[in-house]
C-alpha positions as CSV (number, residue, x, y, z in Angstrom):
1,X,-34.3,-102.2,105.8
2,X,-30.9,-103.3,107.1
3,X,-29.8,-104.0,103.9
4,X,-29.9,-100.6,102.5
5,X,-27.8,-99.0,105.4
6,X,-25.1,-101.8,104.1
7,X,-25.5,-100.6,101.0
8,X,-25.6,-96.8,102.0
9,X,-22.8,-97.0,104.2
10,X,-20.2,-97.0,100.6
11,X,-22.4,-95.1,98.5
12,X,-18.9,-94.9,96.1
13,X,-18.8,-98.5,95.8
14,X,-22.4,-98.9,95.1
15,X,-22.6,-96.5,92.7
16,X,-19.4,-98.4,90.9
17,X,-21.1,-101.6,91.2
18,X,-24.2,-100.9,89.9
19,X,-22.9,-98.6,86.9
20,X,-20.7,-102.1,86.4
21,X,-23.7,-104.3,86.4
22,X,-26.0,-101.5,83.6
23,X,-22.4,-102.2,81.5
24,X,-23.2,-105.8,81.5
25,X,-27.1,-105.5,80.8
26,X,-26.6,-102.9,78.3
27,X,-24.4,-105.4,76.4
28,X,-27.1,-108.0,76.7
29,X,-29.3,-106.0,76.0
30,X,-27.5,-104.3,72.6
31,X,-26.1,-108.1,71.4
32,X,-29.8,-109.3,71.5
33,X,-30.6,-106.2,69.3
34,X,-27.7,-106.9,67.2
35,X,-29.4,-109.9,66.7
36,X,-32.8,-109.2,65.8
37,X,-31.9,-106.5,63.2
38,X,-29.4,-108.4,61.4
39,X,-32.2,-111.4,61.6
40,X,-34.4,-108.9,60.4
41,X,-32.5,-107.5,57.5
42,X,-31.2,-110.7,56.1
43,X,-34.3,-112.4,55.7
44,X,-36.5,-109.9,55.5
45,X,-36.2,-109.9,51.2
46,X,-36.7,-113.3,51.2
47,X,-40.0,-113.3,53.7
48,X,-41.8,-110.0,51.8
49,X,-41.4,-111.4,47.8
50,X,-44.1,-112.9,46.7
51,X,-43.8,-116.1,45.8
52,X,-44.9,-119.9,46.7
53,X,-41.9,-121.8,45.4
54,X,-38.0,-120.9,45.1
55,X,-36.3,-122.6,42.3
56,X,-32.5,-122.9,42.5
57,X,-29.2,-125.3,41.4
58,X,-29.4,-128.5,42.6
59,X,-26.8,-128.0,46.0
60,X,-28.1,-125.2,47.0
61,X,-29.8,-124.0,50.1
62,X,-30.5,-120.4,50.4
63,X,-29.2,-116.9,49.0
64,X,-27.1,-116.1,51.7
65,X,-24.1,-118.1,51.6
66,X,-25.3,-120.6,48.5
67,X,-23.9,-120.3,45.4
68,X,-26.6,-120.8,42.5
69,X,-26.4,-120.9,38.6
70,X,-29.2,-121.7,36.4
71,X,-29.9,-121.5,32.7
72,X,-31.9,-119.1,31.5
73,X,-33.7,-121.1,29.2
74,X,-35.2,-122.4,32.3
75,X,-37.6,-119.5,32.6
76,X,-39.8,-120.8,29.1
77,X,-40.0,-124.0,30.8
78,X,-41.4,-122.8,33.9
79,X,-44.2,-120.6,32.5
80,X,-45.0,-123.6,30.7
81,X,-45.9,-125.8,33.7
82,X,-49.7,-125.5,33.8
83,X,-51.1,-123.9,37.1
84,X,-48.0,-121.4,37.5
85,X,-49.1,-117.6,37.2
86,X,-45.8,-116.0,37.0
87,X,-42.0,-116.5,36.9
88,X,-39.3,-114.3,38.1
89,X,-35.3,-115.0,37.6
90,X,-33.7,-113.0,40.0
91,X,-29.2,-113.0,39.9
92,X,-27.3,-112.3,43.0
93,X,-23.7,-111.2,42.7
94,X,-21.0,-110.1,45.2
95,X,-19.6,-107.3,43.4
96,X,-17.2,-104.5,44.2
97,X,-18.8,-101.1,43.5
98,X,-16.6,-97.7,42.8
99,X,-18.2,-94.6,45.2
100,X,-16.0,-91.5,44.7
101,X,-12.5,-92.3,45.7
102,X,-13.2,-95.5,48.0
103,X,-14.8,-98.9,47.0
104,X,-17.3,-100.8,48.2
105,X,-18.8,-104.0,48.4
106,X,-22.5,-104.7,48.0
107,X,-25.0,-108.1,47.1
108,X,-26.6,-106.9,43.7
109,X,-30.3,-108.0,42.9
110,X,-30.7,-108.2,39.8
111,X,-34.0,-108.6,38.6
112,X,-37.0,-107.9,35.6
113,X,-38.5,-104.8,36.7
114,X,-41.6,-105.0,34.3
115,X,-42.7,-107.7,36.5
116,X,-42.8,-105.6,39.7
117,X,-41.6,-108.9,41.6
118,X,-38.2,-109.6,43.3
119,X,-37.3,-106.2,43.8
120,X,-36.5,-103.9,47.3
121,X,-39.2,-105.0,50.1
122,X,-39.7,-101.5,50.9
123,X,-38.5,-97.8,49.7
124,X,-38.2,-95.5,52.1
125,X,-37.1,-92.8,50.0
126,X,-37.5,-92.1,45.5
127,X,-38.7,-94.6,43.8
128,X,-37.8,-98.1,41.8
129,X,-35.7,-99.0,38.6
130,X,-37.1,-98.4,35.5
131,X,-33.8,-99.1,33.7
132,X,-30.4,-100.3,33.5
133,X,-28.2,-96.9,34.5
134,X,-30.8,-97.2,37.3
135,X,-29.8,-98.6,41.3
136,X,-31.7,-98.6,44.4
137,X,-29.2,-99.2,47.6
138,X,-30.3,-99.8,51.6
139,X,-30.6,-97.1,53.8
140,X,-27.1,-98.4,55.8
141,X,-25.3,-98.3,52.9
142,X,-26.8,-95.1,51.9
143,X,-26.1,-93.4,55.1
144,X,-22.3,-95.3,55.9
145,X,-21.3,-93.9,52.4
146,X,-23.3,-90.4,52.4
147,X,-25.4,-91.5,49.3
148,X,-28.7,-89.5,48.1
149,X,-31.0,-89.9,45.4
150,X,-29.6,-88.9,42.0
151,X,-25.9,-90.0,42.9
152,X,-23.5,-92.0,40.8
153,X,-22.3,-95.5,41.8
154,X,-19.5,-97.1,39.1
155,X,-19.3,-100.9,38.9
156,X,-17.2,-101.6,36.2
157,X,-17.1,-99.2,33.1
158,X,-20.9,-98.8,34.0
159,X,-22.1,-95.5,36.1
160,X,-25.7,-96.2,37.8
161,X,-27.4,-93.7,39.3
162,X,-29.4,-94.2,42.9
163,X,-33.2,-93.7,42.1
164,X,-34.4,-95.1,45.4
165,X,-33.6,-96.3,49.1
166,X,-34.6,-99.5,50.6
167,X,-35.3,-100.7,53.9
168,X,-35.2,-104.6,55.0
169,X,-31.8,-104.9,52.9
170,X,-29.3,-104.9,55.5
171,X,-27.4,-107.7,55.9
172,X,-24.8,-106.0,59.2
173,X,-21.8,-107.2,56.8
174,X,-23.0,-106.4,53.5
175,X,-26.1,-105.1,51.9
176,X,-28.4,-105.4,49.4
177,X,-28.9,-103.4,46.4
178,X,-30.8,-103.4,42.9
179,X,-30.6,-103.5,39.3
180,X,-32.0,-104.7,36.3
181,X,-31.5,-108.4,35.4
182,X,-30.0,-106.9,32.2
183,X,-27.6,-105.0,34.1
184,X,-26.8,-107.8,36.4
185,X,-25.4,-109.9,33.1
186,X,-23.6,-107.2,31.5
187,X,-22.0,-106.6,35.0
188,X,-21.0,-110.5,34.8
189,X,-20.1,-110.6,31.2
190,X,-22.8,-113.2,30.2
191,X,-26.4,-113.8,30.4
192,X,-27.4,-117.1,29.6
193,X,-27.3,-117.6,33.5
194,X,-29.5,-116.6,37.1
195,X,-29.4,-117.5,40.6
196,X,-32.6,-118.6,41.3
197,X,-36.5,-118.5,40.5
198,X,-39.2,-117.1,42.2
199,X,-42.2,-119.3,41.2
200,X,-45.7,-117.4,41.7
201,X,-48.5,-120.8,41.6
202,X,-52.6,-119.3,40.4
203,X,-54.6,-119.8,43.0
204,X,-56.0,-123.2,44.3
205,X,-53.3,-124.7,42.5
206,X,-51.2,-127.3,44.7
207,X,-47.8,-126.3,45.2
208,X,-46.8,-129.7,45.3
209,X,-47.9,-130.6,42.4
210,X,-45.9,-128.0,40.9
211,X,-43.1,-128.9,42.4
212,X,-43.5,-132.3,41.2
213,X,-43.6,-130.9,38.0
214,X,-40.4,-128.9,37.8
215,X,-38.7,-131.4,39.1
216,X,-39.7,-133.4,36.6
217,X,-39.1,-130.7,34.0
218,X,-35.6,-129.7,34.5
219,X,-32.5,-130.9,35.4
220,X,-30.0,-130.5,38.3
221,X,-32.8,-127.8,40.5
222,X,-33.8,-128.3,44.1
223,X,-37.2,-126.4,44.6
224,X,-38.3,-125.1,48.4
225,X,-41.9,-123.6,49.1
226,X,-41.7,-120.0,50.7
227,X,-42.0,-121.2,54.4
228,X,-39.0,-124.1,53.9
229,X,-36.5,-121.4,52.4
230,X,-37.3,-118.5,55.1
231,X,-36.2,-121.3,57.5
232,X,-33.5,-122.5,56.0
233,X,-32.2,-118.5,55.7
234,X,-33.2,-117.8,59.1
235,X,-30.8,-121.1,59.9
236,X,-28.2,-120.1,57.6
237,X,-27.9,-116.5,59.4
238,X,-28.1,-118.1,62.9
239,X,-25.0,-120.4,62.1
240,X,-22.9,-117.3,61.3
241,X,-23.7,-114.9,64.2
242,X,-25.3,-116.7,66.9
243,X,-21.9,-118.5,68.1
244,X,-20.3,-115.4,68.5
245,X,-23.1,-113.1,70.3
246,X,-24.2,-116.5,72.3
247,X,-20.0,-116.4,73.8
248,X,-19.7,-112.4,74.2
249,X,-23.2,-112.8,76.2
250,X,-22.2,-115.5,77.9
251,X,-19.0,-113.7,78.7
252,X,-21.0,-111.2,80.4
253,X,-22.8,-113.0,82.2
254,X,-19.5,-114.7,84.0
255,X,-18.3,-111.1,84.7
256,X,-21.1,-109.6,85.8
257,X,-21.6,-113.0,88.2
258,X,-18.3,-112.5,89.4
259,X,-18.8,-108.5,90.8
260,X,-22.0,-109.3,92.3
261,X,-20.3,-111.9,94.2
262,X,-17.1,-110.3,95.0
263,X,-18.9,-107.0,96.5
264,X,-21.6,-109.5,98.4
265,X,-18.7,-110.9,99.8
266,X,-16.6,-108.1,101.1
267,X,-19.8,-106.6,102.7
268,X,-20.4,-110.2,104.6
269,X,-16.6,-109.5,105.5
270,X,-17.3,-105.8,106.8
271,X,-20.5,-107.1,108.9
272,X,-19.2,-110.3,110.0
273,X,-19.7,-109.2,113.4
274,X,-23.4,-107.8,112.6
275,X,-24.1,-111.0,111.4
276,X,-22.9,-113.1,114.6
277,X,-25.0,-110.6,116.8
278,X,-28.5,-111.8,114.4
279,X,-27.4,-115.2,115.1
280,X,-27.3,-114.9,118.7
281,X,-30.3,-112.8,119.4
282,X,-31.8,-116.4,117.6
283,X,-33.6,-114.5,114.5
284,X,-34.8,-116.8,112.0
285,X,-32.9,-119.1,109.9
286,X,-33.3,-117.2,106.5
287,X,-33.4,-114.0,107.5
288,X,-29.9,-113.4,107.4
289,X,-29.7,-115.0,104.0
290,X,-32.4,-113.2,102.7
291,X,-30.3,-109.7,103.5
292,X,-27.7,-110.9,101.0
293,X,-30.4,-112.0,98.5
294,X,-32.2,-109.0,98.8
295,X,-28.5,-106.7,98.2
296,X,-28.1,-108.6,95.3
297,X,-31.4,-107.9,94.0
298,X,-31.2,-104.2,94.4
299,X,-27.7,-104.2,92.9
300,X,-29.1,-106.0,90.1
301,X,-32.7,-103.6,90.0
302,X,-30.5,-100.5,90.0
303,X,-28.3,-101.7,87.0
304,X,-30.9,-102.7,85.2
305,X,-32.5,-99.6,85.4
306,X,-29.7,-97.4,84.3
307,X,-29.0,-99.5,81.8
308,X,-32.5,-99.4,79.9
309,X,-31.9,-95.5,80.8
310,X,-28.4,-95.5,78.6
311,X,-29.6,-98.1,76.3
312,X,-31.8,-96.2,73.8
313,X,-29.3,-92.9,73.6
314,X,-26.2,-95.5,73.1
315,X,-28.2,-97.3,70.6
316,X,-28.9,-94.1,68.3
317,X,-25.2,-93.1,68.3
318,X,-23.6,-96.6,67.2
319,X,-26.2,-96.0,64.6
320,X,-25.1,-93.2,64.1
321,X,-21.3,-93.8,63.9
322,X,-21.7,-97.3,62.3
323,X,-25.3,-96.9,60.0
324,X,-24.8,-100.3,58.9
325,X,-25.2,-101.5,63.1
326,X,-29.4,-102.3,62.7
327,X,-30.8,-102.6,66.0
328,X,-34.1,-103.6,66.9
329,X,-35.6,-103.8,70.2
330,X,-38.9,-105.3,71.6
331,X,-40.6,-105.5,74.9
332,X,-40.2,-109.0,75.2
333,X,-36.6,-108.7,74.7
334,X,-36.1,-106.5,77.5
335,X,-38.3,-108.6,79.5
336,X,-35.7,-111.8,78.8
337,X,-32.5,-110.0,79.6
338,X,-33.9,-108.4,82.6
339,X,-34.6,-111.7,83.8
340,X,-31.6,-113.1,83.0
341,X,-30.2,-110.3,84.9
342,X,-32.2,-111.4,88.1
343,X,-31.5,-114.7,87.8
344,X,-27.8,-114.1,87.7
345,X,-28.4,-111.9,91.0
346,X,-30.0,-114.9,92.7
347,X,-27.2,-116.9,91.4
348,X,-24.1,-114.6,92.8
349,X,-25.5,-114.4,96.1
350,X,-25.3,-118.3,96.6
351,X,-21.4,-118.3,97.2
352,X,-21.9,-115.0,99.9
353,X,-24.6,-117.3,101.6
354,X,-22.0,-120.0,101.9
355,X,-19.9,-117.7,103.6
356,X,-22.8,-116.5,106.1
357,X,-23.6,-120.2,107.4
358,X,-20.1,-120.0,108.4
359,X,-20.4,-117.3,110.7
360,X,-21.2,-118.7,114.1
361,X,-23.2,-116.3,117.1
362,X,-20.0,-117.5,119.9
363,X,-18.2,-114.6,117.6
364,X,-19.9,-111.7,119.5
365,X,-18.0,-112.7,122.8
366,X,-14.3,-112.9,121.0
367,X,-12.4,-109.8,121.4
């Protein structure tokens, strides 16, 4: 195929281009994974506890970036609703922890363990709380900070030791980590106060009756069933991160349009005169169109495919170097940027086009 010798004849440059264009996909391709692991990890608490309603203060929308404080007291009232099976306070707080020499910042849980609700979704490694000395942390955080089970962690005049690691706690900025609800308010310095309550309804019971009910009940609370607050998470998240990796991708798209477009060009420059000669020998009218398509395309193809060769190693050493980086990959997402990798090919090869229909056949006779 004729567009392969053009290719062939600057092996250099189309090497360079195509290691240019994997560079671009293999951004795409590691923002998109950004995404889906911190998507993952910040919602993932909220989407594995088990429970139909999520109680909180009055303004407030979700754990993430909502503040929430709620009496106590509130607790009595809610096990007395009739049709509600269990209740579980939970207290988040931003706290600054002492490790070693260096601190820390991490989003303590604080929770009842008797009730084997509201704690870490999964443990990958030791086991749960049992009391307050007691702290389970997130694997990132474990990892970034060279943590193991039976470590010490100081927050405040209070020494916790690690008894477990969690997975589904990390947050990219910050992570999770758990204590007992007793610990939380000593950490605090009172405890007539939580964030939130996880409402578990017996079954058959109508969850909006119960809501009815606790509004009803008590004062000043805005109550969300389990699907309504993983959304309104999931939006929360999105509002934080999805500006920036939507402009960096974006970004890369405009660059990597922009090579494809430049080398397309220079190669119509260089064959100018090959192209005249199709032109006059009368071959059809997209055939010479369809060369520059068909460059672009195999530019593209080849970039892709080194890319998805790089991708995987490159991902498993910024894991490495930065544990608290959680990316997760799918099929489908590969499928979407590789796409949106062709399209841009199709794309970059319009301007080159332009340039061919200006090339006329009379060329071949002018010296």
């Amino acid at each position: 195929m004729y567009e392969f010798n053009i290719l062939t004849e600057h092996r250099v440059r189309y090497i360079l281009t195509s290691l240019g264009i994997a560079l671009c996909a293999l951004l795409m391709l590691f923002l998109v994974s950004i995404y889906k692991g911190v998507s993952y990890g910040s919602v993932e608490y909220v989407r594995e506890i088990d429970a139909d309603l999520w109680v909180l203060q009055e303004h407030a929308t979700n754990i993430l970036r909502s503040t929430s404080l709620m009496p106590a007291t509130y607790r009595n009232d809610i096990e007395g609703i009739q049709g509600v099976k269990s209740v579980s306070p939970v207290f988040f707080i931003l706290a600054s922890v002492r490790i070693g020499e260096k601190d820390a910042t991490l989003y303590l849980t604080g929770y009842d363990p008797e009730t084997g609700k509201s704690g870490p979704p999964s443990l990958i490694k030791g086991r749960n709380i049992l009391s307050n000395n007691e702290i389970v942390i997130d694997k990132a955080f474990a990892a970034k900070n060279r943590i193991g089970i039976g470590d010490k962690i100081s927050v405040r005049k209070d020494t916790l030791t690690v008894t477990g690691i969690s997975t589904g706690t990390n947050m990219f900025v910050i992570q999770y980590a758990f204590i007992t609800l007793n610990e939380a308010h000593r950490i605090i310095g009172f405890s007539n106060v939580v964030s939130c309550y996880q409402v578990k309804v017996l079954p058959g019971v109508n969850t909006e009756i119960i809501k009815k009910n606790l509004y009803r009940e008590l004062k000043n609370i805005v109550v969300f069933n389990k699907a309504s607050f993983i959304e309104n998470n999931i939006r929360e998240m999105e509002s934080g991160i999805i500006p920036l990796l939507f402009i960096v991708t974006l970004i890369s798209a405009i660059v990597l349009t922009a090579i494809l477009s430049l080398i397309l060009s220079i190669s119509i420059l260089e064959k100018r005169k090959d192209f005249a000669i199709m032109k006059a020998l009368g071959s059809p009218a997209g055939f010479v169109p369809g060369i520059i398509i068909r460059m672009s395309l195999i530019f593209s193809l080849t970039g892709l495919i080194l890319a998805l060769v790089l991708f995987f190693p490159m991902t498993s050493i910024v894991e490495r170097i930065s544990p608290e980086v959680s990316a997760k990959t799918s099929v489908l997402q590969i499928l979407a940027v590789s796409t949106g990798v062709i399209i841009i090919s199709l794309i970059s090869s319009i301007m080159p086009n332009r340039r061919i229909r200006k090339i006329y056949p009379l060329e071949v006779f002018i010296q």
